[in-house]
SERO-4910 file (N, C-alpha, C, O; in steps of 0.05 Angstrom, whole numbers):
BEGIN
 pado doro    nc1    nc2    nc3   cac1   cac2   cac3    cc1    cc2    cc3    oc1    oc2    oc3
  Unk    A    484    155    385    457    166    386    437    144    391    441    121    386
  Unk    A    412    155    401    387    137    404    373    134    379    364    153    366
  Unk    A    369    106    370    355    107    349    332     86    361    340     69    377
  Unk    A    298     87    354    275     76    358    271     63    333    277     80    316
  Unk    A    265     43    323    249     31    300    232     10    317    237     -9    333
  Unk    A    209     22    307    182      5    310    182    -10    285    199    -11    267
  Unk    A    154    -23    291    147    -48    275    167    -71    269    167    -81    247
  Unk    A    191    -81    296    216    -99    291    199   -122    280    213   -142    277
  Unk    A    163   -127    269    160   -158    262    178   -159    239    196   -175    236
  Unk    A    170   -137    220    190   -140    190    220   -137    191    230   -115    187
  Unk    A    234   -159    195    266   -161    204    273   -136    178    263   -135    155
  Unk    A    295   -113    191    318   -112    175    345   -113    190    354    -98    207
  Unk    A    354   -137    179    375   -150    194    404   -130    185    422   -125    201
  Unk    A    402   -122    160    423   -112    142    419    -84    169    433    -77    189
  Unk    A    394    -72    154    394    -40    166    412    -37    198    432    -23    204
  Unk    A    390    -60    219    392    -54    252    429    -60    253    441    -46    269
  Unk    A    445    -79    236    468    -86    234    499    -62    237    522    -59    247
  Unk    A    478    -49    217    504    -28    203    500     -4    227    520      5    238
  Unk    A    474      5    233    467     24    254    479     13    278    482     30    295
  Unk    A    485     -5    283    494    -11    316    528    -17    302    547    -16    318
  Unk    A    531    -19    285    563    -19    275    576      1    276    601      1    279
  Unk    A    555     27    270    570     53    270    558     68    300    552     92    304
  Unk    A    559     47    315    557     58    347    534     68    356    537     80    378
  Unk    A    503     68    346    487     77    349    469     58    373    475     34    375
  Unk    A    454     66    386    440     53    410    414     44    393    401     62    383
  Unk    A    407     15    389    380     13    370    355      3    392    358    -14    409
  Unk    A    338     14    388    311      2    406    291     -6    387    276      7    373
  Unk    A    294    -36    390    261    -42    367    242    -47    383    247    -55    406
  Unk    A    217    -45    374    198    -36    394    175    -51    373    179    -49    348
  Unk    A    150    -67    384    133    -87    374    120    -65    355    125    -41    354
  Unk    A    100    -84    337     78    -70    323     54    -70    343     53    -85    363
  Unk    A     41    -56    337     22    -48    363     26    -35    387     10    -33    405
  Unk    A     49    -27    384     52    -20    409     40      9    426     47     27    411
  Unk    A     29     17    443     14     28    461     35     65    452     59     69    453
  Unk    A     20     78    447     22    106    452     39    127    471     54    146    469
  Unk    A     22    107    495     41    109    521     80    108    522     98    124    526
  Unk    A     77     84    518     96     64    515    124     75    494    148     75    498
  Unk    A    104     83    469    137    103    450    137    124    451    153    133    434
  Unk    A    123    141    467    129    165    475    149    160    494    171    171    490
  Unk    A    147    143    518    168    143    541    201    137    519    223    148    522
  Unk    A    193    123    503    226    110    483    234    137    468    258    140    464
  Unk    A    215    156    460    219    171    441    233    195    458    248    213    450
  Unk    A    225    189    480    236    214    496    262    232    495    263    256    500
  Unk    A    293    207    486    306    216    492    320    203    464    343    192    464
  Unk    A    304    206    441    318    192    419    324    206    397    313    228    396
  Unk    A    335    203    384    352    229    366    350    215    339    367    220    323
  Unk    A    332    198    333    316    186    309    303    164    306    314    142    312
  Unk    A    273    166    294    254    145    291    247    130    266    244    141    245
  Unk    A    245    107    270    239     91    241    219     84    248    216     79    272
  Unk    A    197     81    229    173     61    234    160     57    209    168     69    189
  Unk    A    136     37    205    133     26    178    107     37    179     98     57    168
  Unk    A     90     12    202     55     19    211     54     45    233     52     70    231
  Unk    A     58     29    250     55     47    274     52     76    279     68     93    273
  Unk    A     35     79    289     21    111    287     40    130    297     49    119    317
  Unk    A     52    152    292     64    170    304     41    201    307     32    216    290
  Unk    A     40    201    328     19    224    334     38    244    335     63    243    332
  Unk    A     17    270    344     22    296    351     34    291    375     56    303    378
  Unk    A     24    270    400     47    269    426     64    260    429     75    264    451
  Unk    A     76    241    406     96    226    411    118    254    397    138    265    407
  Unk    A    106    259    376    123    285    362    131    308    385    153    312    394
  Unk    A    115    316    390    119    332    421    135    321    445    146    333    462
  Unk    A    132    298    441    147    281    468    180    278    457    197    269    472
  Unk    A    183    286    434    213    266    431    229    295    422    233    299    398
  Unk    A    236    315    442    252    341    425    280    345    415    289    364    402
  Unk    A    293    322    426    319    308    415    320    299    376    339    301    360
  Unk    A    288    287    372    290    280    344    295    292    319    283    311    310
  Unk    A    315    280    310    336    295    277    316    289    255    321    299    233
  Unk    A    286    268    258    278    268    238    261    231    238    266    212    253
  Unk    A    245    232    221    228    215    235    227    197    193    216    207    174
  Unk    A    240    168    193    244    160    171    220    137    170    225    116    182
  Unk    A    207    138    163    175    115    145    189     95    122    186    100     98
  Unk    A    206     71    132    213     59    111    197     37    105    191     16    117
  Unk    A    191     50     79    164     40     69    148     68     50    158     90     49
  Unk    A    129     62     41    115     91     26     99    109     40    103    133     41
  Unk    A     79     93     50     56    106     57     57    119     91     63    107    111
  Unk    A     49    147     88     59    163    106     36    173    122     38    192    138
  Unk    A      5    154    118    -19    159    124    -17    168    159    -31    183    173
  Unk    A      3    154    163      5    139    209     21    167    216     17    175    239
  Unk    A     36    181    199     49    204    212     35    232    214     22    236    193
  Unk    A     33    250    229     23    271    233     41    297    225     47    318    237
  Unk    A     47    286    199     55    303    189     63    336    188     84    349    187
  Unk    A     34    343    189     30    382    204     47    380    233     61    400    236
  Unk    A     48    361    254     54    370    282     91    365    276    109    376    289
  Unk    A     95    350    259    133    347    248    135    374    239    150    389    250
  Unk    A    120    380    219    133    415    203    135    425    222    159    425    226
  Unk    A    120    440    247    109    454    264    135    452    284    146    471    295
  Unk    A    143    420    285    171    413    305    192    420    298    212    420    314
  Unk    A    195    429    258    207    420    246    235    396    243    259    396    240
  Unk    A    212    376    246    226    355    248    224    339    217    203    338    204
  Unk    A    248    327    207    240    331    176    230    292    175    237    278    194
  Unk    A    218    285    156    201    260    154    202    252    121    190    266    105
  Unk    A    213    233    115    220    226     95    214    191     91    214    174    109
  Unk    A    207    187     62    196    158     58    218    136     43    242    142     44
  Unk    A    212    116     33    229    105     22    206     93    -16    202     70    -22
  Unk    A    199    115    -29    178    117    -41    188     92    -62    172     74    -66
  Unk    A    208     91    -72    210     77   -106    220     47    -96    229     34   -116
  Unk    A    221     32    -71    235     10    -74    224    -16    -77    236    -36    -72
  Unk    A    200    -15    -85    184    -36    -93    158    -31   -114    137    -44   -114
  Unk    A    165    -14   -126    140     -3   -148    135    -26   -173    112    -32   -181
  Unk    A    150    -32   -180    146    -55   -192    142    -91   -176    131   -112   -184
  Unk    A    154    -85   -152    143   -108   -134    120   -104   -128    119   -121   -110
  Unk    A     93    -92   -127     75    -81   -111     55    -90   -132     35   -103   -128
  Unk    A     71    -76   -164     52    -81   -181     51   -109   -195     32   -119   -208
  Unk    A     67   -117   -190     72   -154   -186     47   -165   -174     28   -176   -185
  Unk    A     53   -158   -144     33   -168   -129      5   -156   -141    -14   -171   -136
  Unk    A      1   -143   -148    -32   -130   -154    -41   -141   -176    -65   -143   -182
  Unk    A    -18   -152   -194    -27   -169   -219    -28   -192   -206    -51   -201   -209
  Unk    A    -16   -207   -192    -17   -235   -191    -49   -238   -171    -66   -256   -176
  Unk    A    -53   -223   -154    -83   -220   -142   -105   -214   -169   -128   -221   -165
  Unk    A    -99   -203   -195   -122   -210   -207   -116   -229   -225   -134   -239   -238
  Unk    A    -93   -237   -227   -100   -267   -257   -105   -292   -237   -115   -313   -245
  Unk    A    -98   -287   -211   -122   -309   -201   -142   -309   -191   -152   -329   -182
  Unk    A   -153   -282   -192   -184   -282   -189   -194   -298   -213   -208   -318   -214
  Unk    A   -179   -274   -240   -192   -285   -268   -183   -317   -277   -191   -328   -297
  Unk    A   -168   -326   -261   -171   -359   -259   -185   -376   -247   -186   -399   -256
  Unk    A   -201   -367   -224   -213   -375   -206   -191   -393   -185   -199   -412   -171
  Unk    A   -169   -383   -184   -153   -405   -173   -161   -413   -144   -156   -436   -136
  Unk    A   -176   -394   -126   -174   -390    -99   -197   -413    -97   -198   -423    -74
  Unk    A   -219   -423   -117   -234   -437   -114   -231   -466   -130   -245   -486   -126
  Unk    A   -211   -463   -149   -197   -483   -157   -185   -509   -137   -189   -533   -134
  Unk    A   -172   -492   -127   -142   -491   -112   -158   -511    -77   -151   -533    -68
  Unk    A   -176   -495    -69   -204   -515    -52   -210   -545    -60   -200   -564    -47
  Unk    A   -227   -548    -82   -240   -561    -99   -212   -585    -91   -212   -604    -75
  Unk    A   -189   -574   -113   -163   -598   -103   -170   -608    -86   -183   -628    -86
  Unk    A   -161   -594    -65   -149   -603    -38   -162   -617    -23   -152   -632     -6
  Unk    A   -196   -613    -31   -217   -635    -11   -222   -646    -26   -239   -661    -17
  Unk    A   -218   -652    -53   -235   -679    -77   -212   -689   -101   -215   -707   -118
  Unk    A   -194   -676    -97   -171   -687   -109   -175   -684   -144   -160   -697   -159
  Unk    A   -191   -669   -153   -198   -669   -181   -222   -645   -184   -240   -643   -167
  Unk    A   -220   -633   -200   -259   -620   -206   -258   -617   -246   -239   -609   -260
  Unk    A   -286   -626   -257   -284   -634   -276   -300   -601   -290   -312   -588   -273
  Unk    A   -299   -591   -315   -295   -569   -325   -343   -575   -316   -360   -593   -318
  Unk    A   -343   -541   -303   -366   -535   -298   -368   -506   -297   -347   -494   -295
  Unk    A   -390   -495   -297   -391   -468   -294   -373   -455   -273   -357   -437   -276
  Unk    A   -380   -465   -254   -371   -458   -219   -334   -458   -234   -320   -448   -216
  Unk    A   -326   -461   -246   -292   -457   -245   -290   -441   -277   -269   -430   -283
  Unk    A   -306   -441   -289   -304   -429   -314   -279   -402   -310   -288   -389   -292
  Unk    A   -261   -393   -316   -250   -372   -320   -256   -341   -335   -280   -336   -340
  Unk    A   -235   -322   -342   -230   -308   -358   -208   -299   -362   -191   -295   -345
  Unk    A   -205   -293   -395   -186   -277   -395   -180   -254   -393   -197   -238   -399
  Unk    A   -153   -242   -383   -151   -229   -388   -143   -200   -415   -144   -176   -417
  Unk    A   -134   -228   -435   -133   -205   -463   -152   -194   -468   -172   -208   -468
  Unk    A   -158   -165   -475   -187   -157   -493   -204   -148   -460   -226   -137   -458
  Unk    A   -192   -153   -445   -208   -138   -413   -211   -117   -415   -203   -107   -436
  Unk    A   -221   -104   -400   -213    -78   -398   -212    -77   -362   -229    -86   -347
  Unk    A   -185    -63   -352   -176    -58   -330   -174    -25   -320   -165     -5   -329
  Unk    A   -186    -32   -303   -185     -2   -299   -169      5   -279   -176     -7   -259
  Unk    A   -146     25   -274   -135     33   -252   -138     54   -237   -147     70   -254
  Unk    A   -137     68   -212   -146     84   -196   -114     88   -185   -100     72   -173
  Unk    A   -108    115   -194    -87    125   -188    -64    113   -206    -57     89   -203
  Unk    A    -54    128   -225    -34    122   -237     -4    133   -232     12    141   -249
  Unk    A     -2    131   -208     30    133   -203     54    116   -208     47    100   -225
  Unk    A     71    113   -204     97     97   -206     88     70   -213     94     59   -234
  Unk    A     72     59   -190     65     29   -184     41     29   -206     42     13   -225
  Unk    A     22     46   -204     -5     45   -229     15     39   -254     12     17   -265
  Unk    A     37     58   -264     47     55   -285     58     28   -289     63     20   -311
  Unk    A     61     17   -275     75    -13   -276     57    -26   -279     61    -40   -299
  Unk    A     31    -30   -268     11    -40   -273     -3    -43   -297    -12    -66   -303
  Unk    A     -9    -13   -316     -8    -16   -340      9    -25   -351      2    -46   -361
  Unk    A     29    -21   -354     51    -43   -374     35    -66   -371     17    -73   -386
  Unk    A     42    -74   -355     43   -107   -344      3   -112   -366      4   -118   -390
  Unk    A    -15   -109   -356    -36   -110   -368    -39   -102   -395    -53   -118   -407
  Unk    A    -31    -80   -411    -30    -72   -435     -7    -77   -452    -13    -84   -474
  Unk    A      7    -76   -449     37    -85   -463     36   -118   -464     36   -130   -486
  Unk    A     34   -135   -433     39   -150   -422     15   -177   -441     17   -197   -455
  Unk    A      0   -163   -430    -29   -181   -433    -62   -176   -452    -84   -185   -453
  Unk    A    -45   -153   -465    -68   -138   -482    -95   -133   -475   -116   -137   -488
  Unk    A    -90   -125   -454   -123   -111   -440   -119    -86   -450   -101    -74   -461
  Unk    A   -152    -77   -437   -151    -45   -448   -143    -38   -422   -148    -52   -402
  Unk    A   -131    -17   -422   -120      2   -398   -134     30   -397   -129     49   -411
  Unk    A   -155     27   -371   -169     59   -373   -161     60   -346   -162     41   -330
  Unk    A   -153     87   -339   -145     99   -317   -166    122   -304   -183    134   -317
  Unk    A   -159    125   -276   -185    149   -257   -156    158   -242   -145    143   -226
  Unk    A   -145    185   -249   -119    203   -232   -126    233   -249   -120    242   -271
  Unk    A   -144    242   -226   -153    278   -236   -132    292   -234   -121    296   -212
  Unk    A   -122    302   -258   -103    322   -256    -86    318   -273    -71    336   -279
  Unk    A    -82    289   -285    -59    281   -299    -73    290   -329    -97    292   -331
  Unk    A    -58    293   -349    -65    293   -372    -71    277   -384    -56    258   -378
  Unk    A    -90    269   -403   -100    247   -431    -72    240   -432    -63    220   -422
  Unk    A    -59    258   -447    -35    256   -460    -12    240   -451      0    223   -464
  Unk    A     -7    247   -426      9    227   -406      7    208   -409     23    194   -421
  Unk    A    -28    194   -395    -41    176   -386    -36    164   -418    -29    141   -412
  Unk    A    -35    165   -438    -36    149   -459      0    144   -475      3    130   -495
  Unk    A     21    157   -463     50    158   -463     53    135   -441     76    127   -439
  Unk    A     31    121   -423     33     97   -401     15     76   -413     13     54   -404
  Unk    A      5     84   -432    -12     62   -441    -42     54   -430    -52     32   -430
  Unk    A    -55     85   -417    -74     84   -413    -96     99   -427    -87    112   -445
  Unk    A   -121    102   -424   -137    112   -428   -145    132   -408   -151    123   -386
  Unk    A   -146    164   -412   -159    172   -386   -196    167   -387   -211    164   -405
  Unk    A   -199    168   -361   -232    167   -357   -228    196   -330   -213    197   -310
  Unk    A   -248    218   -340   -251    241   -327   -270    239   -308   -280    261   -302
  Unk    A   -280    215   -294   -289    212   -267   -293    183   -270   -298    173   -292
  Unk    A   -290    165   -238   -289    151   -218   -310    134   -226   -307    110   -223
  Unk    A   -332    144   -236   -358    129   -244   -345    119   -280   -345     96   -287
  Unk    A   -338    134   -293   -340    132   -319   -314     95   -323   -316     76   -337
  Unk    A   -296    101   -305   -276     74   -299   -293     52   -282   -298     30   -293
  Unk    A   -301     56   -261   -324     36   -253   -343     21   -275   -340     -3   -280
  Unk    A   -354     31   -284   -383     15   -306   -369      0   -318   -373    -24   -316
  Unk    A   -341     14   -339   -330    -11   -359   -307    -25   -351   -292    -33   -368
  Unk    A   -304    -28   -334   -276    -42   -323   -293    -72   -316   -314    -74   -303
  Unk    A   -278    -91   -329   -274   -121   -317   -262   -116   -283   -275   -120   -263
  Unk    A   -232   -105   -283   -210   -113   -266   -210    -77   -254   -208    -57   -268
  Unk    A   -211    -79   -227   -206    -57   -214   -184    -50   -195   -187    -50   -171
  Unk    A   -162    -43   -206   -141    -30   -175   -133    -11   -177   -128      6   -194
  Unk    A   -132    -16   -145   -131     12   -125    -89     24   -130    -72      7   -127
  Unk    A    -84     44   -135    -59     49   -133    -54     77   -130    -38     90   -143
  Unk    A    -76     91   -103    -70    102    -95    -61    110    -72    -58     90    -57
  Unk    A    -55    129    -62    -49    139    -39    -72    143    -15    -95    147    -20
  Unk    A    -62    143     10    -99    148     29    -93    176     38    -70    181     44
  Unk    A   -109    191     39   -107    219     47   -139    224     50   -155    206     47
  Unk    A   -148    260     57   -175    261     61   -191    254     40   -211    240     43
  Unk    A   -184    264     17   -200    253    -16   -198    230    -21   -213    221    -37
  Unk    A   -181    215    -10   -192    179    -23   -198    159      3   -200    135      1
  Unk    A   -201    172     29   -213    156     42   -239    147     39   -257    163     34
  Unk    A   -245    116     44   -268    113     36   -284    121      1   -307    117     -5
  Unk    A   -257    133    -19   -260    141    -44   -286    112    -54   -309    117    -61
  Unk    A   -279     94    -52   -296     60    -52   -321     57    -44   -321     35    -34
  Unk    A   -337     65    -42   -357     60    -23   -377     48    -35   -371     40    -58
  Unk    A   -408     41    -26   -428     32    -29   -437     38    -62   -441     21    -79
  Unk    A   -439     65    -65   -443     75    -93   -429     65   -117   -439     55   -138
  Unk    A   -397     71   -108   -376     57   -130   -382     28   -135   -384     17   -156
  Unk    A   -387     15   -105   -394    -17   -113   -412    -19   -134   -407    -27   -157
  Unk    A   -438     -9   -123   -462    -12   -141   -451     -7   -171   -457    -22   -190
  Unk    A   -437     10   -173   -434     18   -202   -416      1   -225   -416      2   -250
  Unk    A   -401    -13   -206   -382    -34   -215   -400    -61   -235   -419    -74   -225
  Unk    A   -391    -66   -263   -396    -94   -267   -406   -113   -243   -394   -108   -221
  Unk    A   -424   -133   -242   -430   -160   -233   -410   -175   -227   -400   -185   -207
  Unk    A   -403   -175   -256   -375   -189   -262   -353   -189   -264   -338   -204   -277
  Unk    A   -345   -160   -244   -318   -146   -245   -309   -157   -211   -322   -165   -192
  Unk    A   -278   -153   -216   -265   -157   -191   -256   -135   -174   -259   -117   -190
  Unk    A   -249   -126   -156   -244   -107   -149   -210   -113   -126   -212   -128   -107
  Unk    A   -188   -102   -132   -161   -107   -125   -148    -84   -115   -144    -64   -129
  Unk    A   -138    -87    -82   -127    -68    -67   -104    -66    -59   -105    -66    -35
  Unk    A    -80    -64    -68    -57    -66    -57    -45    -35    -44    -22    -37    -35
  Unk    A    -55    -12    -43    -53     12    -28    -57     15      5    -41     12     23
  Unk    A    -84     21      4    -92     33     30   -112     17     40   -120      2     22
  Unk    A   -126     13     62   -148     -9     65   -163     21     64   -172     26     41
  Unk    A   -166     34     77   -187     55     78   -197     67     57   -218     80     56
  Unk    A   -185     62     44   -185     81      3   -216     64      4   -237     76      1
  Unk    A   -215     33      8   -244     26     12   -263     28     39   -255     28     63
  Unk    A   -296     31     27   -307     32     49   -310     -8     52   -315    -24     34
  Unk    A   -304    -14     79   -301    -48     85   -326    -58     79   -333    -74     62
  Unk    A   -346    -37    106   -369    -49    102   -388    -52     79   -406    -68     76
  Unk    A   -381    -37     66   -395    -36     42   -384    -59     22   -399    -71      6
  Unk    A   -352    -64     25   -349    -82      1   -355   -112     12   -355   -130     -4
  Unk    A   -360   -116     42   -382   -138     52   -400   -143     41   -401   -161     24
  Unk    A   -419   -129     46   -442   -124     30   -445   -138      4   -454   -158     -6
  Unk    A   -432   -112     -2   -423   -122    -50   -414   -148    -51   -418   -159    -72
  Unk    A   -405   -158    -34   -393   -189    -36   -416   -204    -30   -416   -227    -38
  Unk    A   -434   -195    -17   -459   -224     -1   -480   -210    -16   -501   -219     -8
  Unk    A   -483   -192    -36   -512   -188    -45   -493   -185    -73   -494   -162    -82
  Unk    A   -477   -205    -87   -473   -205   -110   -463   -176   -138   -459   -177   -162
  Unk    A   -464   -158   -119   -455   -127   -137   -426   -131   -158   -423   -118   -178
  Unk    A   -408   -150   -148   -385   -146   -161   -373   -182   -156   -384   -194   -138
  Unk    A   -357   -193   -168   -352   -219   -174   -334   -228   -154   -334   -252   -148
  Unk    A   -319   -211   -142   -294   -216   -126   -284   -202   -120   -288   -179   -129
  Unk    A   -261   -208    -98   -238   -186    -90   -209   -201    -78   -207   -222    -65
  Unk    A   -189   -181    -88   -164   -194    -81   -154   -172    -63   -154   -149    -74
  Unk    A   -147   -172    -38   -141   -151    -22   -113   -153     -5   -110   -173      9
  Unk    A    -96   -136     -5    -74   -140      9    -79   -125     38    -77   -139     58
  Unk    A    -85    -93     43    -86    -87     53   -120    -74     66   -139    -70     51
  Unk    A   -120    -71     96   -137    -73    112   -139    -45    126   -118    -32    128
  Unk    A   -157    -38    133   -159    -10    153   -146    -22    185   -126    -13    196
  Unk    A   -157    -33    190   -147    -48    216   -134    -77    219   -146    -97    223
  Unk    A   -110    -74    217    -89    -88    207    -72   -101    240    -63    -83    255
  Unk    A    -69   -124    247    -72   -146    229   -103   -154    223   -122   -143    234
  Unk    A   -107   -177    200   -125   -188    208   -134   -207    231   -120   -204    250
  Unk    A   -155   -227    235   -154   -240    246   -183   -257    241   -204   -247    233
  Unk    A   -180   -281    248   -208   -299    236   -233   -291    256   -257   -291    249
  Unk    A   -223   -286    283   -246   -285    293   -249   -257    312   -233   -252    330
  Unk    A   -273   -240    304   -272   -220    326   -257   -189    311   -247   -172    325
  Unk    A   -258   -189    286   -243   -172    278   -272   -158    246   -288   -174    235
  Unk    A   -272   -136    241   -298   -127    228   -291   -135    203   -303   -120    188
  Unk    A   -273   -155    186   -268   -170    167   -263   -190    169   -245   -197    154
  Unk    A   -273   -208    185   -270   -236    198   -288   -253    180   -284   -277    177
  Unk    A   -312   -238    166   -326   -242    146   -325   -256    121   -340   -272    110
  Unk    A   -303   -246    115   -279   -242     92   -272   -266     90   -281   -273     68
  Unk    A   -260   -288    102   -246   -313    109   -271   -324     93   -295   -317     90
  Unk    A   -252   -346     82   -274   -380     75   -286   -372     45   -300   -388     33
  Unk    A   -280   -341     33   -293   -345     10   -283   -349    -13   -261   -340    -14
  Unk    A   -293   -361    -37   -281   -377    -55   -268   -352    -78   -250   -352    -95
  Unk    A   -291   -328    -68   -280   -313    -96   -264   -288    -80   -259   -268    -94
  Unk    A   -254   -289    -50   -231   -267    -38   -211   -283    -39   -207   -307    -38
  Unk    A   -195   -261    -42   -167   -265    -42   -147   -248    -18   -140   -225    -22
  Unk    A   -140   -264      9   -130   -240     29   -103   -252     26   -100   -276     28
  Unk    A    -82   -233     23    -58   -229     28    -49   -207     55    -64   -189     61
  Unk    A    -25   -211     67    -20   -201     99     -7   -179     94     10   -169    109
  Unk    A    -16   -169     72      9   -135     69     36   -148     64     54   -149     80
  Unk    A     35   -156     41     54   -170     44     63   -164     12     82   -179      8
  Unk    A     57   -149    -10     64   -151    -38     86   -141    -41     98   -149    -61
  Unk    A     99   -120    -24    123   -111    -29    147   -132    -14    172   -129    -17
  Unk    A    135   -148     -2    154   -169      2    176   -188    -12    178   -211     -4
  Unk    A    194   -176    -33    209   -198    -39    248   -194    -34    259   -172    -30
  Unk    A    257   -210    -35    289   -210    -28    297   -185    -41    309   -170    -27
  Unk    A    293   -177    -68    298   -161    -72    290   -124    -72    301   -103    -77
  Unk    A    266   -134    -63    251   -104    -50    263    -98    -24    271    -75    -19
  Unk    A    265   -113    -13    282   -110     14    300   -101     10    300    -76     14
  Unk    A    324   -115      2    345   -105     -5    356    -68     -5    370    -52      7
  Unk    A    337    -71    -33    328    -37    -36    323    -30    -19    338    -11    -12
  Unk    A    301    -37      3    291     -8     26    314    -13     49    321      7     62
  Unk    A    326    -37     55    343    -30     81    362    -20     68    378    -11     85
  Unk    A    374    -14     38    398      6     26    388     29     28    406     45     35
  Unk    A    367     40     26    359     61     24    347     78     48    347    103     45
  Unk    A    337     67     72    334     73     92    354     82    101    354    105    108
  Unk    A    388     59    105    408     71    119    419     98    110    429    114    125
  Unk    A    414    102     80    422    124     64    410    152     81    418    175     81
  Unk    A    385    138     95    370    165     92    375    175    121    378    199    126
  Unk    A    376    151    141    392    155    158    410    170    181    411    181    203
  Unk    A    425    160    155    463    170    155    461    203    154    474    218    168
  Unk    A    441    209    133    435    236    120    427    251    150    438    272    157
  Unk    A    412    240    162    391    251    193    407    258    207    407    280    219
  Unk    A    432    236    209    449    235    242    467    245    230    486    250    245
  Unk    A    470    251    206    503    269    210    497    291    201    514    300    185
  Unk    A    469    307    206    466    328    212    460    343    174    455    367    173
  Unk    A    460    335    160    453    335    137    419    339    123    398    331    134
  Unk    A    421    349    107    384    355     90    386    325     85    407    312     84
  Unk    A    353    313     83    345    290     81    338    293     58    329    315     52
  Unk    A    342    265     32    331    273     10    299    259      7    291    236     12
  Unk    A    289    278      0    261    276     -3    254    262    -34    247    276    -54
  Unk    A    257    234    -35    237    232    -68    210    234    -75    201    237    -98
  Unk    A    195    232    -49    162    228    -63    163    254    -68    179    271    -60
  Unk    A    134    253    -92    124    279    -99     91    275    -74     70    288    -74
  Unk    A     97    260    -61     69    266    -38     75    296    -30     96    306    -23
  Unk    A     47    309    -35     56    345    -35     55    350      0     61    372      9
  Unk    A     47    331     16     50    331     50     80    334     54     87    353     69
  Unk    A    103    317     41    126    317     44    136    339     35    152    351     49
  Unk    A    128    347     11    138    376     -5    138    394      8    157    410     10
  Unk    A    109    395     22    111    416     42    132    423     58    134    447     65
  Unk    A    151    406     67    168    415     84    198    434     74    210    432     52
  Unk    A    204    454     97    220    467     93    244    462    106    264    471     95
  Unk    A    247    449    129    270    447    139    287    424    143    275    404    152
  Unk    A    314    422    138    319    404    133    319    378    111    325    354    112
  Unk    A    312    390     97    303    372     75    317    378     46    325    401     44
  Unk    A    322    358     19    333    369     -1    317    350    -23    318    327    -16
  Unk    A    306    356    -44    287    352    -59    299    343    -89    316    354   -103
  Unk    A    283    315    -94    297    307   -114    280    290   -123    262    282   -108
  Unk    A    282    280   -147    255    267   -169    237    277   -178    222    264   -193
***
């Protein structure tokens, strides 16, 4: 069979290995690549992988051979989900294989904000010393209070790690969840967006991007944030509004930011509407890169082929997220977690 995986920058050497072992035809195809371009590949392919890369309504329409369209990785923002049901073409993620890698990375983006390392770490490198002054003063994090936005899998790791971990307070913003839950995780609920903004030191994002949290961040939320709070994105770039947290950064609204992910991805220093961003002492940019480690990997190219195997040999795909876009589906699919 034809199999397409886009985005070949992120090697899976294990996954593309075993698929061409068990006789399959593999086509990896760049990140960025043109619309045009994987529609012609998709044409005659009987399954798609991709991580970023947008899958529209025409490429879905273009490919009527496809057993099923696998996002290894979580976030399912790039797929057009409604035009797959409609194809019934079934679309499945690889949701749990770095939830605690993710929330790794989202902590280590704020204990070096609250170290100042990123301006530390400067100071070194051009003067070889800096002697204790305001400009490097720290904080701690015990006795903080952190606030999280979306408490799913990865949020839950996140509280540990801060409340268990480091004895901050843990107040959470996820409408719908119970007090009761939220405090079986070691949080606090806060019953609106504003009420977690005002008292939070430490801000992250750990949710999902969909129509309700795009742009959820904006000008308002900034304003409402501590002076002296940080604000930390390891989700969606869009969940923030950019231009606005420009702004909050050059007219002083909030202390810092540690950000992994971007609306318009890659970055780049020059010519890009976060080009801004670069050279400052209190950002922190990482390349989408927190779920990155030997062993997160591991997990998603085991689990990808699993899901696979499930597509091409004509089998229900197992569905773990509870994303209710995926739930939605009826065909082909078998439901579990």
């Amino acid at each position: 069979m034809k199999i397409v995986r886009t985005d070949r920058e992120l090697k899976m050497p294990i996954a593309d290995a075993a698929l061409r072992d068990l006789g399959h035809e593999l086509i990896l195809l760049p990140d960025g690549i043109a619309e045009a371009d994987l529609i012609r590949e998709v044409a005659d392919a009987d399954l798609l992988l991709m991580c970023y890369t947008p899958v529209t309504r025409k490429v879905i329409e273009a490919a009527p051979k496809l057993r099923g369209i696998v996002k290894y990785g979580v976030g399912i923002d790039a797929i057009d989900i409604p035009a797959a049901i409609e194809h019934e073409i079934p679309v499945v993620n690889i949701p749990e294989y770095a939830e605690e890698t993710v929330a790794e990375g989202a902590f280590a983006l704020m204990i070096a904000l609250a170290k100042r390392l990123p301006a530390l770490g400067r100071v070194m490198q051009s003067e070889g010393w800096a002697w204790p002054e305001p400009a490097w003063i720290g904080r701690d994090l015990a006795e903080s209070t952190v606030g999280i936005i979306g408490l799913g899998k990865i949020g839950r790791s996140m509280a540990r790690m801060a409340g268990a971990g480091f004895r901050a307070r843990v107040v959470a913003y996820n409408p719908g969840m119970p007090a009761e839950e939220m405090a079986v995780h070691g949080a606090e609920k806060c019953e609106t967006l504003q009420e977690l903004l005002e008292q939070s030191d430490f801000v992250t994002i750990h949710a999902v991007l969909n129509d309700s949290t795009r742009h959820l961040i904006g000008e308002a939320e900034l304003k409402a944030m501590k002076p002296t709070a940080a604000l930390i994105n390891v989700s969606r770039g869009a969940i923030i509004d950019e231009v606005a947290l420009i702004k909050a950064l050059d007219e002083g609204w909030i202390a810092g930011a540690g950000l992994d992910v971007f609306s318009q991805e890659p970055l780049a220093l020059e010519n890009h509407p976060l080009s801004a961003l670069f050279g400052r002492a209190n950002v922190i940019l990482t390349p989408h890169l927190t779920f990155y480690t030997e062993e997160a990997m591991a997990r998603l190219e085991a689990e990808t082929l699993e899901r696979c195997r499930e597509l091409l040999d004509g089998r229900p795909v197992q569905i773990k997220s509870q994303d209710p876009r995926l739930r939605a589906q009826v065909s082909g699919v078998q439901f579990s977690g």
